[in-house]
C-alpha positions as CSV (number, residue, x, y, z in Angstrom):
1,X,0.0,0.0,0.0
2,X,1.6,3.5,-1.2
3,X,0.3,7.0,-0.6
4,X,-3.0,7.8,-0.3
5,X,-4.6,3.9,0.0
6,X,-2.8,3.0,-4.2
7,X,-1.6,-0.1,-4.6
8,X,1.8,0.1,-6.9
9,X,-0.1,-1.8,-9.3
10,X,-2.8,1.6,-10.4
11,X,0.4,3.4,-10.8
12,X,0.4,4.3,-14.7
13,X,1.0,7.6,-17.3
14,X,1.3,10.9,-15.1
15,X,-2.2,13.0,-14.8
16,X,-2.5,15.9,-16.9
17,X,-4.4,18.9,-15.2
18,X,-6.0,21.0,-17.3
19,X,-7.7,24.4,-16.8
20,X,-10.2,26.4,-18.7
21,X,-11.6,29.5,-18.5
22,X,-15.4,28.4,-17.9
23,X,-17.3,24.8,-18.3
24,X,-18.0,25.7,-22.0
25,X,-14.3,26.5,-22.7
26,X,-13.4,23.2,-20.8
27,X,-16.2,20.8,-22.8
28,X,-14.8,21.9,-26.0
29,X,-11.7,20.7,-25.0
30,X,-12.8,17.6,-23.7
31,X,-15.0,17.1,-26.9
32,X,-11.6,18.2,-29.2
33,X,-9.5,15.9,-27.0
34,X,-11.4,13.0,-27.4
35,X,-12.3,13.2,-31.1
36,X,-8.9,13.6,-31.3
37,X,-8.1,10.8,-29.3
38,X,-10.5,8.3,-31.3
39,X,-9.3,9.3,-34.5
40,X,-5.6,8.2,-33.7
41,X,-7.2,5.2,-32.4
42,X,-9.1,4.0,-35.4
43,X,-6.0,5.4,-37.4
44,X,-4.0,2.9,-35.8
45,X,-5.7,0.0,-35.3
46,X,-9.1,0.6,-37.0
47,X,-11.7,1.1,-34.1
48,X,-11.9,2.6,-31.1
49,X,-13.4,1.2,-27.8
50,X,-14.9,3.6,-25.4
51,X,-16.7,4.0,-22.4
52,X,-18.8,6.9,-21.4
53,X,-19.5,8.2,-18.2
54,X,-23.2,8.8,-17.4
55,X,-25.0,12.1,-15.6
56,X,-25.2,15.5,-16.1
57,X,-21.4,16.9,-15.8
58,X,-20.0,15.5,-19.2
59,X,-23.5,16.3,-20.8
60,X,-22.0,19.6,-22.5
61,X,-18.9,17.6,-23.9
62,X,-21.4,14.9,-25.5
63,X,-23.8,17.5,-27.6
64,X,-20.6,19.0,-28.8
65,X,-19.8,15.1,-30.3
66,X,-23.0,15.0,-31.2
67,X,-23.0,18.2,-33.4
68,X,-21.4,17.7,-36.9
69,X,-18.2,19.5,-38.0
């Protein structure tokens, strides 16, 4: 057991903070990030598995993928 309760084994990539000037600012780049993200993805090895996390906070990031180019 390390630091706060992690086993060694969750260790991984370091976290990236980011910060944005308001939740609109910040779901656009989540929304840019990830389109991003999945492109590479089915660039590489021709899909892309998700998962998507349910609620209201990454509702402003999902219309934005939702909404064509």
């Amino acid at each position: 057991m390390s630091l706060y309760g992690y086993s060694s084994w969750m260790s991984g990539p370091p976290v990236e903070v980011i910060v944005a000037s308001d939740p609109d600012a910040l779901a656009r780049q989540a929304a840019e990030r990830f389109a991003a993200t999945c492109r590479t993805a089915i660039e590489t090895r021709g899909r892309a598995r998700i998962a998507l996390a349910g609620g209201s906070t990454p509702e402003k990031t999902y219309k934005l993928l939702s909404a064509p180019d």
